[in-house]
Structure formats: C-alpha cells, structure tokens
N, C-alpha and C positions, 0 to 999 in steps of 0.2 A: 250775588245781587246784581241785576243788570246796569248798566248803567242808562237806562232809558227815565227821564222824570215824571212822575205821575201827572195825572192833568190838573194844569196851575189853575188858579180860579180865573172868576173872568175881571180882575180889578190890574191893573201896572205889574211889571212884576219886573223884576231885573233885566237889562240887556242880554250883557255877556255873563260868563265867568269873571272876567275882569273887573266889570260893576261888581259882582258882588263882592269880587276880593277886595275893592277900594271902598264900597260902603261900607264894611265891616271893619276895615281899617281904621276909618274917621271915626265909625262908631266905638271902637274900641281905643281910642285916644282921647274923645272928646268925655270919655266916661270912667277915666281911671280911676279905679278904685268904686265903682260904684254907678253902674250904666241903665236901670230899670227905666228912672224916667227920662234916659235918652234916646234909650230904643224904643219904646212907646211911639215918641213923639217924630222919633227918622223913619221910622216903618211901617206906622198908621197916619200921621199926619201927613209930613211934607213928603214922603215916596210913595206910600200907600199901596204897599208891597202887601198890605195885611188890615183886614176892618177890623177894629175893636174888639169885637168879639173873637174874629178868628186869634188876636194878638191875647187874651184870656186866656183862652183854649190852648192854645201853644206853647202860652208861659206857664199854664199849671203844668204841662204834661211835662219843658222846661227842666220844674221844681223837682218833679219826685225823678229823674232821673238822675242818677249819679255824673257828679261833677259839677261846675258852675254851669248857671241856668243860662246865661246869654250864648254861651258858648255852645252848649245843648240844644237852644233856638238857634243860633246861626248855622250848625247842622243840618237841624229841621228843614232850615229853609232854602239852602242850597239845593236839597236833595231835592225839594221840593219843585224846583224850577230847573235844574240841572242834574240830575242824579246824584250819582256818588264825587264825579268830577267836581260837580257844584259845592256837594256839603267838603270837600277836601277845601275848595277854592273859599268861602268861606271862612271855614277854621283858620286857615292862614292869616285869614286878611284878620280874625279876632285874637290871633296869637304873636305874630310877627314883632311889632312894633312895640308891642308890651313886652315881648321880653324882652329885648336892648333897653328899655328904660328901667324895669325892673332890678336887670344887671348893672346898669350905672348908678340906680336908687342905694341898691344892698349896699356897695362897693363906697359910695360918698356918707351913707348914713352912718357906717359901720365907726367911723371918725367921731360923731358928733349926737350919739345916742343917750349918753348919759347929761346932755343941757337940757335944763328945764325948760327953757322957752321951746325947747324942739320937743317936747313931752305935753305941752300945753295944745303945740301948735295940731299932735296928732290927734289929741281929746276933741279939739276943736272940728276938726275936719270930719271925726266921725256924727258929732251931731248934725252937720253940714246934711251928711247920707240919710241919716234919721228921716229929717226933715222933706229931704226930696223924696225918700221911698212915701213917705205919709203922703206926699202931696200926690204925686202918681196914684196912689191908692185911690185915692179920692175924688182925681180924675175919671179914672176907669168904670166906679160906680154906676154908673147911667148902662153902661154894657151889661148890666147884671139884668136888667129889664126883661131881655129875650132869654134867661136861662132857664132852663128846663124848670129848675127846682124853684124859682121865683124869688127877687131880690129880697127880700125876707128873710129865707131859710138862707141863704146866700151869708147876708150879713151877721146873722146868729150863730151861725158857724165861725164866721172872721172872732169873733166878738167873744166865743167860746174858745175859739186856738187860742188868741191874744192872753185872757184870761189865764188857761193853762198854762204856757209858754213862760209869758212874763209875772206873773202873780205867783203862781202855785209851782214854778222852777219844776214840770213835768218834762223829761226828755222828750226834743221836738220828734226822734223817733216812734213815741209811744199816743205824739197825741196827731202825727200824720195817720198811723193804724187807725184810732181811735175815731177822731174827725174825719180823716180823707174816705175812711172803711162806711162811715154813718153815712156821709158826701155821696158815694158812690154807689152804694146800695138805694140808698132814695132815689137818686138820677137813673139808675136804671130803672126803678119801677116806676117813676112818669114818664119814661120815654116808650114802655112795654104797651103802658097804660093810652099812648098817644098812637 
C-alpha cells in the first residue's frame, strides 16, 4: 500500500501527523472506557475533521470491522489524511496512554475486586455509558435525513437490531447478517436506482 493519502475532503482536516497522534490521545483519555459520544463531538463539532454524516458512514463501516470501532475510525482517518504513516500515527495516539493506565487499573484493582462499593461503583459507571451511547444516538438522528434508504427505514432497522439484540437474546452476529444483509441490499438498490 502506498503511503500517499487519498484526497481528504474539502472541510479541516488535521495538521500534522503529530495532531493526529495528540488528538487521538485526548480523545482516547477523555473517553476511557467508553468514547462514541466523545468522538462525535471532537471530530464533527469542535475539529470538524468529519460532517455527520461522513462521522455515520465511517462508524458503521467502524462497527462491522473487527476490533474496537474508535480504534478502526482512528485508522480510517489517519490513512485518510496521511496514509499509512497517518493511520500508524493515530493508533498510537488511541493506544498509548490507555495502556499505562489500563496496567496501573489491573495491578491496583487486582487488591480491592472483591469490595462491594467497588462492585457497585463498576454497575454504576456502566449505566453512566448506556446513557451516553443513547444520547449520541439520538444526537446523530438528524444525519439520517440525507441517507439513501430514508430515516424511516433507517430507524425501523435500529428498532428491529434493538428488539432482536436485547429482547429476543439473538446473537449480534446473526442479526448483523440478517439486518446489516436487509440494510445493504436496499441501499444498494436505491443507490442503482439513483
């Protein structure tokens, strides 16, 4: 693969390499454990590295790819403005800092795993994530306006995964084939169709 970057759009886009290794860093510090609606908000709002919809588009593709999805997107978008240098520079800046804390996390937790208030305090934090991914969710809706398939179909899909996923306990494997295969098949026949 070359290392030359395809052509970035025409909105901001990162300086250096450096920028991105230290955006990604913040970004990946400011969101431990849990970064959807921080990147949202660092790389379409206040950097505007990516519109809405492009930040969609890139977190679905993100999703289906193996491995965590921010980490997948900060890839994306290294390569995207730097090539391969870029998506390297990136990763770093999304990996680095987390693991030194991750390693001091295991090493101090490993002490004090069996206290209840420490067993409450982790129940706690994930409804914390719950909440934020919901509210990001819900932010982003307005993006679905310009999608191919029409926020409609768009949402009857969310609303059918959900169902499956959480009601009907269907492996998320089976209802990614199942929805994403429905999802993609429709989107390319109004895109064929356009």
């Amino acid at each position: 693969m070359p290392d030359t970057p395809q052509e970035p759009p025409q909105h901001p886009g990162p300086e250096s390499k450096t920028d991105l290794f230290v955006s990604f860093s913040l970004l990946a510090l400011q969101g431990f454990g849990g970064v959807l609606a921080i990147v949202q908000r660092e790389l379409v709002e206040k950097k505007r590295w990516l519109t809405r919809e492009e930040f969609l588009e890139d977190w679905a593709v993100a999703q289906i790819l193996p491995g965590p999805n921010v980490v997948n997107l900060s890839l994306m978008i290294g390569d995207r403005y730097f090539g391969m240098r870029g998506a390297l520079a990136a990763l770093a800046g999304m990996l680095a800092f987390p693991l030194v804390i991750v390693i001091a996390i295991a090493a101090l937790f490993a002490g004090v795993s069996d206290v209840p208030q420490v067993q409450g305090a982790l129940r706690g934090m994930g409804a914390v994530a719950s909440g934020l991914i919901t509210a990001t969710g819900l932010k982003l809706i307005g993006a679905l306006k310009s999608n191919v398939m029409g926020a409609l179909a768009c949402i009857a899909l969310a609303a059918i995964t959900f169902v499956a996923v959480a009601w009907l306990r269907i492996p998320l494997t089976w209802v990614l084939l199942g929805c994403g295969g429905v999802a993609c098949s429709w989107a390319y026949k109004k895109l064929g169709a356009a």
